[in-house]
PDB file with SEQRES, HELIX, SHEET and CRYST1 records, atoms N, CA, C and O in Angstrom:
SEQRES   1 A   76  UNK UNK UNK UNK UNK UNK UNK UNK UNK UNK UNK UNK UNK          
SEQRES   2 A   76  UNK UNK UNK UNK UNK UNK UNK UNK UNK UNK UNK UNK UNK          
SEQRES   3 A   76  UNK UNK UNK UNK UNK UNK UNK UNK UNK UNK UNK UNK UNK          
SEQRES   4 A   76  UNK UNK UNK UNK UNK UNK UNK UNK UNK UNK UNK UNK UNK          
SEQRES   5 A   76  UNK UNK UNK UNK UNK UNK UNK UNK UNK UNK UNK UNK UNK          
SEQRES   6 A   76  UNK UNK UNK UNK UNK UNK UNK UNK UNK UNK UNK                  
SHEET    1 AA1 5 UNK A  20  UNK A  21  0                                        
SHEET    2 AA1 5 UNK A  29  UNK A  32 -1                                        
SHEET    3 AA1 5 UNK A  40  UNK A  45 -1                                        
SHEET    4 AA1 5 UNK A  48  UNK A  53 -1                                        
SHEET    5 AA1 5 UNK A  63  UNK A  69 -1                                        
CRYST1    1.000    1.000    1.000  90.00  90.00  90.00 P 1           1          
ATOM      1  N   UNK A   1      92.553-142.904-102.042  1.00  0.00           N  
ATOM      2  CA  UNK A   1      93.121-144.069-101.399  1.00  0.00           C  
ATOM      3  C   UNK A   1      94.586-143.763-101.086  1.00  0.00           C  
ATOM      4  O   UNK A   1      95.406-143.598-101.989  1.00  0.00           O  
ATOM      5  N   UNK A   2      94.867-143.697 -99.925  1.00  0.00           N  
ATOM      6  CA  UNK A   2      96.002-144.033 -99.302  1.00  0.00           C  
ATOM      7  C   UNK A   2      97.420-144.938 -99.999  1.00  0.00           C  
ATOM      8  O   UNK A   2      96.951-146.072-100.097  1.00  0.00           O  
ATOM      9  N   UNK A   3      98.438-144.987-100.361  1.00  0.00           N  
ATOM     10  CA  UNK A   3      99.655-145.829-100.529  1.00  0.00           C  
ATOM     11  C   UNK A   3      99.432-147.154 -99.906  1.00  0.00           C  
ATOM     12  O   UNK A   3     100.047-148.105-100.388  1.00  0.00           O  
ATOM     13  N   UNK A   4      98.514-147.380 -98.746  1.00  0.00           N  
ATOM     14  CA  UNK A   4      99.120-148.365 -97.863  1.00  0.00           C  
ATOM     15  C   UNK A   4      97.226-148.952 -98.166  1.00  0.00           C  
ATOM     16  O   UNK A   4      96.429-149.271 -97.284  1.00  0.00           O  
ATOM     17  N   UNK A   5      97.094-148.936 -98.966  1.00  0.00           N  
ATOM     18  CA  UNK A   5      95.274-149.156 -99.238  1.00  0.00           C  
ATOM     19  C   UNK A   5      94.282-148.868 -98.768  1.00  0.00           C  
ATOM     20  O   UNK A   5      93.159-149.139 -99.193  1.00  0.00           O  
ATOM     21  N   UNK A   6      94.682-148.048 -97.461  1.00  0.00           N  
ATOM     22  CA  UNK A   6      93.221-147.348 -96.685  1.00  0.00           C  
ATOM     23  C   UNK A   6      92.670-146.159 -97.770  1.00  0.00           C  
ATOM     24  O   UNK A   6      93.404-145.445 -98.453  1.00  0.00           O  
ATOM     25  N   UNK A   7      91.630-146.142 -97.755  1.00  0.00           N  
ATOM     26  CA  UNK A   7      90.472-145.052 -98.050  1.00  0.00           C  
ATOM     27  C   UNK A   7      89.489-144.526 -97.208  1.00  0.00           C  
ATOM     28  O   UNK A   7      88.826-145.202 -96.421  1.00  0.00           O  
ATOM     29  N   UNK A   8      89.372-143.039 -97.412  1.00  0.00           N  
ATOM     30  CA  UNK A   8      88.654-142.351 -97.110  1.00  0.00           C  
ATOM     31  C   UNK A   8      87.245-141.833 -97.361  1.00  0.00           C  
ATOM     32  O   UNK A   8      86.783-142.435 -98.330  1.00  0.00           O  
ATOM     33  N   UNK A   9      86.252-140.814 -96.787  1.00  0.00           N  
ATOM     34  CA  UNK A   9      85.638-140.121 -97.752  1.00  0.00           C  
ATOM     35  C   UNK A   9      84.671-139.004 -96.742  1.00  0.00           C  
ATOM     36  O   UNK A   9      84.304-139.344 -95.617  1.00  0.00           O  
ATOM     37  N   UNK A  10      84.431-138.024 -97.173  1.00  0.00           N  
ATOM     38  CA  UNK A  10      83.952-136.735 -96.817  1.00  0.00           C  
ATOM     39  C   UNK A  10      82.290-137.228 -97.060  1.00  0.00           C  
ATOM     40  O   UNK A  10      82.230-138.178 -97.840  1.00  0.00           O  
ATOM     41  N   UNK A  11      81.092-136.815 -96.602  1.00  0.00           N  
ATOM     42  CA  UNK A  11      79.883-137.159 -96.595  1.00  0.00           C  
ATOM     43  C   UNK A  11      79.769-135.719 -96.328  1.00  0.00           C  
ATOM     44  O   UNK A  11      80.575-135.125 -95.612  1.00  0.00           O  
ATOM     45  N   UNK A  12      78.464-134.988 -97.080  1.00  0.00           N  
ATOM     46  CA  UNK A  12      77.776-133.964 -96.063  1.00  0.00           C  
ATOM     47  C   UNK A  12      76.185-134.441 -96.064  1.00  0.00           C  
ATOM     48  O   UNK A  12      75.479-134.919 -96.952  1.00  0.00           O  
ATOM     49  N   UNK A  13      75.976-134.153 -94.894  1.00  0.00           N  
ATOM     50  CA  UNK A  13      74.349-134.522 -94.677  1.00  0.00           C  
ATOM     51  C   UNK A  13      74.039-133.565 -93.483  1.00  0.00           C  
ATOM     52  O   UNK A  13      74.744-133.538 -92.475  1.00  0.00           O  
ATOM     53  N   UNK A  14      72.891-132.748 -93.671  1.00  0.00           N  
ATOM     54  CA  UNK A  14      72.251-132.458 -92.400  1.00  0.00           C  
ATOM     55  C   UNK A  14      72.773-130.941 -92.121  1.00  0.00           C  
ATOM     56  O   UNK A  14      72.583-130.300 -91.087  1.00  0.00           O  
ATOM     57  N   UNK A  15      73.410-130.555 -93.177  1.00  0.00           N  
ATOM     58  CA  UNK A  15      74.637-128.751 -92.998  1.00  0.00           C  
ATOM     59  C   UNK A  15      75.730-129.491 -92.381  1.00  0.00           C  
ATOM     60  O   UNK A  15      76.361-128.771 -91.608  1.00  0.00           O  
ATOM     61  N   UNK A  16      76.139-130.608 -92.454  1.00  0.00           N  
ATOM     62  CA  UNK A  16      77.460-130.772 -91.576  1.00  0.00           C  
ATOM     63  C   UNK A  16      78.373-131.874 -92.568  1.00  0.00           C  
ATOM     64  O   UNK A  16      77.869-132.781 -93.229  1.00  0.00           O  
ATOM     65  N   UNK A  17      79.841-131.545 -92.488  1.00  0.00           N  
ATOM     66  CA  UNK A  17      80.538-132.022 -93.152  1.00  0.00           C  
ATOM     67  C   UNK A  17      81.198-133.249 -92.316  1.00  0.00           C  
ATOM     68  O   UNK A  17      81.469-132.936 -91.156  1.00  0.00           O  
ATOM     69  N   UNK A  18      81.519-134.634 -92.694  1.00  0.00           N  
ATOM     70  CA  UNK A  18      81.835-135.833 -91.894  1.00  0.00           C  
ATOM     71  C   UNK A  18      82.517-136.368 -92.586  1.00  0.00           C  
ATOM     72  O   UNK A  18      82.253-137.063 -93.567  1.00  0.00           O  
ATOM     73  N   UNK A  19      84.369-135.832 -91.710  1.00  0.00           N  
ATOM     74  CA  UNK A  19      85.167-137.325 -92.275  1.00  0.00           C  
ATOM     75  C   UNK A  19      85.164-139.072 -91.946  1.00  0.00           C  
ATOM     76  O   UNK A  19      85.369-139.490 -90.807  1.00  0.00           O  
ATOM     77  N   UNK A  20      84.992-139.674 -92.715  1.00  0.00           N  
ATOM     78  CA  UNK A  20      85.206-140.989 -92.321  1.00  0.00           C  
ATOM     79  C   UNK A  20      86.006-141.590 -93.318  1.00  0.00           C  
ATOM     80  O   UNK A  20      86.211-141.416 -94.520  1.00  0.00           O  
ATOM     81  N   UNK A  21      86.569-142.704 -92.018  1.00  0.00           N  
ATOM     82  CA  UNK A  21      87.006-144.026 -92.992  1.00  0.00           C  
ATOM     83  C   UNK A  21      86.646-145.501 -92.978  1.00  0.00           C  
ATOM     84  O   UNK A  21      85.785-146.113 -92.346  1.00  0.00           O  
ATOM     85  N   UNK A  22      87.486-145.860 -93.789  1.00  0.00           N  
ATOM     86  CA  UNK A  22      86.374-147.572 -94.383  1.00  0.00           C  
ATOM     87  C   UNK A  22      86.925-148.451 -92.891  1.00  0.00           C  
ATOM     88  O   UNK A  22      87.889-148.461 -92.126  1.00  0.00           O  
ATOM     89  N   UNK A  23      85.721-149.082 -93.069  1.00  0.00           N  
ATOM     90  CA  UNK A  23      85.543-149.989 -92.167  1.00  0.00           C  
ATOM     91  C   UNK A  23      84.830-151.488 -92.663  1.00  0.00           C  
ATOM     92  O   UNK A  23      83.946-151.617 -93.510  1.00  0.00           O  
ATOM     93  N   UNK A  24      85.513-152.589 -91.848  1.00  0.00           N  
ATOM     94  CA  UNK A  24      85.332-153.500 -92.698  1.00  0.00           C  
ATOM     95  C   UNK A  24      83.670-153.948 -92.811  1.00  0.00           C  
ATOM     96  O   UNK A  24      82.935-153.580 -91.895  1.00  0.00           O  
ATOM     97  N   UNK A  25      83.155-154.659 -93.823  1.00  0.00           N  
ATOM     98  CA  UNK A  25      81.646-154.910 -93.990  1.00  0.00           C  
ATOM     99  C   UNK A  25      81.977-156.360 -94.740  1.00  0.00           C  
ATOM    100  O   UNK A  25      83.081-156.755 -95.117  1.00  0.00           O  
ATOM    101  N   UNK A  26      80.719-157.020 -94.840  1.00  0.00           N  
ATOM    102  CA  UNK A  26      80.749-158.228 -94.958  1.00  0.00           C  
ATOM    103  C   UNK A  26      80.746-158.094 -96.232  1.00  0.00           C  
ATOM    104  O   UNK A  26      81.628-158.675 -96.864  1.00  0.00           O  
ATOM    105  N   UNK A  27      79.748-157.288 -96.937  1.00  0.00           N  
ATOM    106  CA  UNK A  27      79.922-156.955 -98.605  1.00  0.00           C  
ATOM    107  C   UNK A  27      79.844-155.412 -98.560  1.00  0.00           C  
ATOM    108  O   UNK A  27      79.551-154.616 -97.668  1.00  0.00           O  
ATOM    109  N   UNK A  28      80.206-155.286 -99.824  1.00  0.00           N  
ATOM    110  CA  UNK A  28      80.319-153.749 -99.936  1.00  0.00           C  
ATOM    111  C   UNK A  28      81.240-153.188 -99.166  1.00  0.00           C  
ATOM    112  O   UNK A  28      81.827-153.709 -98.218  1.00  0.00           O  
ATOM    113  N   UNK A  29      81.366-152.008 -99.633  1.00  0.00           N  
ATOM    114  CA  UNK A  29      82.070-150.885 -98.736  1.00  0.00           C  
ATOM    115  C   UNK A  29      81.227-150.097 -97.323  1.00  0.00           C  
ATOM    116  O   UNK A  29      80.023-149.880 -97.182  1.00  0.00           O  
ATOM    117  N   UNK A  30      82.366-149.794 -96.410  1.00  0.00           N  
ATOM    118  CA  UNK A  30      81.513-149.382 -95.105  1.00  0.00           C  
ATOM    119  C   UNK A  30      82.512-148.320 -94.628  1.00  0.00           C  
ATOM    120  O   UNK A  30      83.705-148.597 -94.508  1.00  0.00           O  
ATOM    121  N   UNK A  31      81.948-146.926 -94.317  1.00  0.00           N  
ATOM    122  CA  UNK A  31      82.313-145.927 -94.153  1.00  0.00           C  
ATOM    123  C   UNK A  31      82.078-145.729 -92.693  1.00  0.00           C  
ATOM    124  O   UNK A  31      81.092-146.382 -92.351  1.00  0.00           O  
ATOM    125  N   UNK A  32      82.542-145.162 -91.843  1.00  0.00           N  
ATOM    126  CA  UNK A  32      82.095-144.592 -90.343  1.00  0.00           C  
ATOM    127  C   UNK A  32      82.836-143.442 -89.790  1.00  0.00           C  
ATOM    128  O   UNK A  32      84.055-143.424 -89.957  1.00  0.00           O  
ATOM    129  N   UNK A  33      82.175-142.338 -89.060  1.00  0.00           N  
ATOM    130  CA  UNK A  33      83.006-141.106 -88.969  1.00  0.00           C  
ATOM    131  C   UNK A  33      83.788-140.921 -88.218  1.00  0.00           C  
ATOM    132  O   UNK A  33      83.376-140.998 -87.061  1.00  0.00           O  
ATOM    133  N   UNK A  34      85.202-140.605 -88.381  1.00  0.00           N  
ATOM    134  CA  UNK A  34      86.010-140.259 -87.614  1.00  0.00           C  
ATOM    135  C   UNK A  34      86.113-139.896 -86.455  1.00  0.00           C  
ATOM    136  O   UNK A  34      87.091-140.254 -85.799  1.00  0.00           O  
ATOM    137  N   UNK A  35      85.097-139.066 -85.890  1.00  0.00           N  
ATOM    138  CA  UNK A  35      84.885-138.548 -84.518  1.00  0.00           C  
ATOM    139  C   UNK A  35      83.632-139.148 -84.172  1.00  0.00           C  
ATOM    140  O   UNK A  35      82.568-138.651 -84.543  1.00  0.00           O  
ATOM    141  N   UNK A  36      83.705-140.308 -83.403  1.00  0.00           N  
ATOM    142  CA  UNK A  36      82.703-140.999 -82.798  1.00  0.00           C  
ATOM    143  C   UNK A  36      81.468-140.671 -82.357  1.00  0.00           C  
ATOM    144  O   UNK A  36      80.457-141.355 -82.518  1.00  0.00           O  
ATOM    145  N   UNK A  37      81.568-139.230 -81.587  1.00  0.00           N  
ATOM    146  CA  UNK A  37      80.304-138.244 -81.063  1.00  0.00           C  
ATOM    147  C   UNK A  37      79.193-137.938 -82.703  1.00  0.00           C  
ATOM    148  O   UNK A  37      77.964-137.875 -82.685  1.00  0.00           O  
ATOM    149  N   UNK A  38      79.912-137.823 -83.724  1.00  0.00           N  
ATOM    150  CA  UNK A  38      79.005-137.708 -84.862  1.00  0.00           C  
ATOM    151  C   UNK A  38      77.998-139.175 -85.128  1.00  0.00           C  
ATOM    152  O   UNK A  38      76.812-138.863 -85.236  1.00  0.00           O  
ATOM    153  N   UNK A  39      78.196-140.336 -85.221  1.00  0.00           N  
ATOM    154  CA  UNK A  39      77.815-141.477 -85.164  1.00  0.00           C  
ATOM    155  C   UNK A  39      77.639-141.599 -86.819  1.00  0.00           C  
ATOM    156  O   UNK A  39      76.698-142.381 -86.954  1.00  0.00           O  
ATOM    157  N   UNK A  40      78.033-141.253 -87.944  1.00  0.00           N  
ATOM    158  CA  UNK A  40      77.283-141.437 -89.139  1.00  0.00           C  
ATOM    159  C   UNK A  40      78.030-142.927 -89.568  1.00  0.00           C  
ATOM    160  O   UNK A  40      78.938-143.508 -88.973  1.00  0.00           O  
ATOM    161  N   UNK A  41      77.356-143.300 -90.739  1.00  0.00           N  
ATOM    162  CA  UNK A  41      77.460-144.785 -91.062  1.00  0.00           C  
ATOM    163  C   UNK A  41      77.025-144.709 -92.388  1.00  0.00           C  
ATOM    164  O   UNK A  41      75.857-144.391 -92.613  1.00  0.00           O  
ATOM    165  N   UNK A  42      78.172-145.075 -93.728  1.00  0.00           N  
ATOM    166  CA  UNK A  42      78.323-145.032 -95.057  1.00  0.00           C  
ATOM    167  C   UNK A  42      78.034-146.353 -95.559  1.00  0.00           C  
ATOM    168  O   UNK A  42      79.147-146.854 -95.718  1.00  0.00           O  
ATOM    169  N   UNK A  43      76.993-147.356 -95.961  1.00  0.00           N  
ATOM    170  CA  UNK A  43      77.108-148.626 -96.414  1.00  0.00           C  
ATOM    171  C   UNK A  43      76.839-148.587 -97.919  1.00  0.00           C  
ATOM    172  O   UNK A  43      75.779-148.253 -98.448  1.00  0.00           O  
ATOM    173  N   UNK A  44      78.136-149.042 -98.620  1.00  0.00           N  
ATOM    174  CA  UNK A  44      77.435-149.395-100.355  1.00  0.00           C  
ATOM    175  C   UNK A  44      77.492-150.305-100.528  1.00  0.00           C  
ATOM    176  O   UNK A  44      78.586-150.844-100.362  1.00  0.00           O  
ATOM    177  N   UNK A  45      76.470-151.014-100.934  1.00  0.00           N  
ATOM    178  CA  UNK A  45      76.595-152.459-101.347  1.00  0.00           C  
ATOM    179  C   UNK A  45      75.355-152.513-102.669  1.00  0.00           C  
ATOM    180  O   UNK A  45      74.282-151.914-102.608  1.00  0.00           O  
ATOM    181  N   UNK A  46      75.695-153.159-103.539  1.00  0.00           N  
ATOM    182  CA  UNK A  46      75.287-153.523-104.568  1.00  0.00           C  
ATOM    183  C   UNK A  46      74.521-152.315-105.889  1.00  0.00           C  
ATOM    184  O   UNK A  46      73.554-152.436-106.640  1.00  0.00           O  
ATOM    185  N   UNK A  47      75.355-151.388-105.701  1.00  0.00           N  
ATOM    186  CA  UNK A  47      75.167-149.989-106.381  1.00  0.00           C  
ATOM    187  C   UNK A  47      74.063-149.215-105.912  1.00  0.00           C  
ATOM    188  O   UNK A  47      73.394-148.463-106.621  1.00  0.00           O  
ATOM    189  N   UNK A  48      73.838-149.492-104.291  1.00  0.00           N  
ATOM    190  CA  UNK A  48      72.901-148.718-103.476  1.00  0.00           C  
ATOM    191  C   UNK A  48      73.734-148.394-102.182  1.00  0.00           C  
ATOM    192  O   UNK A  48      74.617-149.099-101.694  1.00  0.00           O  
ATOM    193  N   UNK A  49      73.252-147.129-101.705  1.00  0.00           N  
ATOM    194  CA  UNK A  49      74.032-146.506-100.463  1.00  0.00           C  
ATOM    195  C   UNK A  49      72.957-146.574 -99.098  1.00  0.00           C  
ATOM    196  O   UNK A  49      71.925-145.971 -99.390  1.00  0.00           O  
ATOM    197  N   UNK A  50      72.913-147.120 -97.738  1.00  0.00           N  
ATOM    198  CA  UNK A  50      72.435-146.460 -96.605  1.00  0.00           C  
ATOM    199  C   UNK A  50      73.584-145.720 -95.711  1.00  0.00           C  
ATOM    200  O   UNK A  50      74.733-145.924 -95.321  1.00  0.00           O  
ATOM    201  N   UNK A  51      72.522-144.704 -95.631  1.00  0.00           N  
ATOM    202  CA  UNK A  51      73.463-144.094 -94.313  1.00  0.00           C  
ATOM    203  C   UNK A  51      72.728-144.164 -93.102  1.00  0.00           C  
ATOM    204  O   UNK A  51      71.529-144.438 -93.062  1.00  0.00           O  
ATOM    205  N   UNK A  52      73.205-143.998 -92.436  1.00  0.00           N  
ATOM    206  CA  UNK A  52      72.617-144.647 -90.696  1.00  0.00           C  
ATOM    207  C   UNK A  52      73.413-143.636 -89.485  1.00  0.00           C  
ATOM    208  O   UNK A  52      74.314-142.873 -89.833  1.00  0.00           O  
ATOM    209  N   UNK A  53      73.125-143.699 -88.564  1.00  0.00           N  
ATOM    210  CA  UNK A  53      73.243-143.109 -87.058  1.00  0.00           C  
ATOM    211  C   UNK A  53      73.418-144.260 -85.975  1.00  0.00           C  
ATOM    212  O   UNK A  53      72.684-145.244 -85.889  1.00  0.00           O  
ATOM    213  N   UNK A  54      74.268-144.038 -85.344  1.00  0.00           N  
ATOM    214  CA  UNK A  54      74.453-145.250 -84.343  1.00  0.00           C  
ATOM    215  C   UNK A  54      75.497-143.950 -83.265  1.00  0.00           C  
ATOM    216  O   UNK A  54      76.506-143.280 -83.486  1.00  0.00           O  
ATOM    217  N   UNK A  55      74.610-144.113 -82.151  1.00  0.00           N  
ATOM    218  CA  UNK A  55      75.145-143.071 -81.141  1.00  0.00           C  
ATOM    219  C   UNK A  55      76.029-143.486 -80.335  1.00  0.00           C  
ATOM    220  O   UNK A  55      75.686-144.591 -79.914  1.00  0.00           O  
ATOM    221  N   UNK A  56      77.157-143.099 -79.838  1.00  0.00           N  
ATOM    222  CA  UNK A  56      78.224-143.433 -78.801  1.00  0.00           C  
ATOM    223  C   UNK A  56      77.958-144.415 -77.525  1.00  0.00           C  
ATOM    224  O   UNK A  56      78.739-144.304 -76.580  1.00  0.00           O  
ATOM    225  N   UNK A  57      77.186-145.113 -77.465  1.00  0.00           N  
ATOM    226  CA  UNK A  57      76.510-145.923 -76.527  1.00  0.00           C  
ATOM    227  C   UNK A  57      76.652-147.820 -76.713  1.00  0.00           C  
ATOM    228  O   UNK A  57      75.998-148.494 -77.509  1.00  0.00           O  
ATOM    229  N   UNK A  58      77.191-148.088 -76.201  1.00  0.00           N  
ATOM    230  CA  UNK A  58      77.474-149.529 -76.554  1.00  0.00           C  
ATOM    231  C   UNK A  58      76.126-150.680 -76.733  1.00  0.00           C  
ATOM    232  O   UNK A  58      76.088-151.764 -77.316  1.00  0.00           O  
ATOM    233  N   UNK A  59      75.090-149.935 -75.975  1.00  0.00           N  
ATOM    234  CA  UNK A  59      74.125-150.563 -76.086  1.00  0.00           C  
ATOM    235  C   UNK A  59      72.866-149.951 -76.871  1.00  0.00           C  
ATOM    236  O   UNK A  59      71.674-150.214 -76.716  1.00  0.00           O  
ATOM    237  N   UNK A  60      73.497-149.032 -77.784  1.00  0.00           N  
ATOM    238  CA  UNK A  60      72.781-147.847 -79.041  1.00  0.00           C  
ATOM    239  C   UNK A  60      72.412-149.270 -79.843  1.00  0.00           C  
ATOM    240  O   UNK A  60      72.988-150.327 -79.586  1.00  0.00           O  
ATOM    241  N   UNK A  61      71.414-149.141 -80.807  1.00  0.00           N  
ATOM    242  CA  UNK A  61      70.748-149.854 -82.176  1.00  0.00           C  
ATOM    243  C   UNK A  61      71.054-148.551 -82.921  1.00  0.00           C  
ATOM    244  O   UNK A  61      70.874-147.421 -82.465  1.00  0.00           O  
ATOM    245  N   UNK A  62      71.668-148.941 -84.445  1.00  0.00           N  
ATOM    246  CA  UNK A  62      71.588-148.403 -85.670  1.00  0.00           C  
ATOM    247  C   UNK A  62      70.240-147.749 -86.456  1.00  0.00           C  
ATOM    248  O   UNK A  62      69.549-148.425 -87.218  1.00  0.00           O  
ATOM    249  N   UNK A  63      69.998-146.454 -86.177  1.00  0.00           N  
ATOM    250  CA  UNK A  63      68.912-145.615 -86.782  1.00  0.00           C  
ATOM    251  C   UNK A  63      69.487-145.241 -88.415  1.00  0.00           C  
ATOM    252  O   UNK A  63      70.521-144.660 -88.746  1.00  0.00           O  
ATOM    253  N   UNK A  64      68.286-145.869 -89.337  1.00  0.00           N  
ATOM    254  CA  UNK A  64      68.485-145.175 -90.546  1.00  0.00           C  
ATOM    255  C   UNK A  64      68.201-144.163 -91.009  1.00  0.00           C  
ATOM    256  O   UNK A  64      67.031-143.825 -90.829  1.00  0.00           O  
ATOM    257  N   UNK A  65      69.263-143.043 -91.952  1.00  0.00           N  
ATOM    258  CA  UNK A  65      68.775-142.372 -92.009  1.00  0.00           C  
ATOM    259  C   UNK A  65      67.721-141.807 -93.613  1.00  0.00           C  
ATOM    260  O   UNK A  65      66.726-141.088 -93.710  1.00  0.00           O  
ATOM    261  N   UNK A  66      68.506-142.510 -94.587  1.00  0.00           N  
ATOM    262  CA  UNK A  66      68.763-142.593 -95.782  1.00  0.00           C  
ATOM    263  C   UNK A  66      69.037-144.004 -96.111  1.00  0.00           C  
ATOM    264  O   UNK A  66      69.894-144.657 -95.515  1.00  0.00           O  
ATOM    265  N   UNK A  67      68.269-144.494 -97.112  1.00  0.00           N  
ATOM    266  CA  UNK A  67      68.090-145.769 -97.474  1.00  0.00           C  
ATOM    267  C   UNK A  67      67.875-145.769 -99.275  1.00  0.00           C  
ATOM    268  O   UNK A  67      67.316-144.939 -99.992  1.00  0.00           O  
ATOM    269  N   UNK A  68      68.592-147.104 -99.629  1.00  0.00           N  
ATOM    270  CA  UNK A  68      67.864-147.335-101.071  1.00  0.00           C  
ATOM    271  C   UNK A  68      68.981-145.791-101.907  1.00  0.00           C  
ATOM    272  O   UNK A  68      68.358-145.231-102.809  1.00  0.00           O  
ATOM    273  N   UNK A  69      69.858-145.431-101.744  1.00  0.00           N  
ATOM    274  CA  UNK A  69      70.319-143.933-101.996  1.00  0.00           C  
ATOM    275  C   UNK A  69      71.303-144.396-103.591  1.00  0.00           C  
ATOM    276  O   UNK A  69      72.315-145.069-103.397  1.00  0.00           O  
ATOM    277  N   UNK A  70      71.056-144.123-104.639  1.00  0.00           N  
ATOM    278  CA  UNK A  70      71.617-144.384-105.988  1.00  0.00           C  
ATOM    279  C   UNK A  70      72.297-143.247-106.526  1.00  0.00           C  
ATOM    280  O   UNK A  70      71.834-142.110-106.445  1.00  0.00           O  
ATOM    281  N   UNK A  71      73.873-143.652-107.320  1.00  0.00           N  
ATOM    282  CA  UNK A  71      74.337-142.701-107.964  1.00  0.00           C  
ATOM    283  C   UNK A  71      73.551-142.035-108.897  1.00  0.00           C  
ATOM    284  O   UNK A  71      72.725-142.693-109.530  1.00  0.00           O  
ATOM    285  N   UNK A  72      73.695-140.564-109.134  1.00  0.00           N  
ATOM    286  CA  UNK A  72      72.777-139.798-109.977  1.00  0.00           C  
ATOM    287  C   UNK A  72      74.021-139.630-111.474  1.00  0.00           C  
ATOM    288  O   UNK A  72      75.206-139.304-111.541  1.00  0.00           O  
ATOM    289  N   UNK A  73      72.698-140.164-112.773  1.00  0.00           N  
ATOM    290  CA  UNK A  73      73.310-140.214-113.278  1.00  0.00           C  
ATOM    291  C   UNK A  73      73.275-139.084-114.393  1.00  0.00           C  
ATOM    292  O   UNK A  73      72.163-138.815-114.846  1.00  0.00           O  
ATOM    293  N   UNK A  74      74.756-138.157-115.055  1.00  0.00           N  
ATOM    294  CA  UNK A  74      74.439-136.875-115.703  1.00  0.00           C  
ATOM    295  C   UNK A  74      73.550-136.499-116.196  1.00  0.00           C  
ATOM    296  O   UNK A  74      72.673-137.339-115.994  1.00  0.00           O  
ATOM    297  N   UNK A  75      73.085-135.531-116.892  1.00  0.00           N  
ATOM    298  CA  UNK A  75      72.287-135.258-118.153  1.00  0.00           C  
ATOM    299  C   UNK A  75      70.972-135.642-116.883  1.00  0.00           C  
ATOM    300  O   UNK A  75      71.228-134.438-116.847  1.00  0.00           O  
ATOM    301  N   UNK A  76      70.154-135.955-116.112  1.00  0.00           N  
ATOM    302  CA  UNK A  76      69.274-136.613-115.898  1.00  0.00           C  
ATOM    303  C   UNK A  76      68.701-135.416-114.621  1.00  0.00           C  
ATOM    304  O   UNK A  76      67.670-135.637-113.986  1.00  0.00           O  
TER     305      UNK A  76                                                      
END                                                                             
């Protein structure tokens, strides 16, 4: 986290590494990638993660890609 309260976060999915930052969500935290042409989409809400695809197109719908996604916990 940033001084000024923005946060970040690095994702890899797919062999490819994706910076994004938070973006606002109604609950939870919401991630989206920095370079628009990537389209990825970080949602945590309620100690579950989706990630999603939404392509450069104003009239694109949100493809999931990863759903239901839970922290892994040690030892396990």
């Amino acid at each position: 986290m940033l001084d000024d309260g923005r946060s970040f976060a690095a994702l890899y999915h797919d062999g490819r590494l994706s910076l994004m930052r938070e973006w606002p969500a109604a609950s939870g935290l919401r991630y989206v990638s920095l370079d628009e042409q990537v389209g990825l989409r970080w949602h945590i809400s309620g100690g579950r993660g989706r990630l999603s695809f939404l392509a450069a197109d104003h009239t694109a719908a949100p493809i999931t890609l990863l759903s239901e996604c839970r922290p892994l916990t040690p030892g396990r």
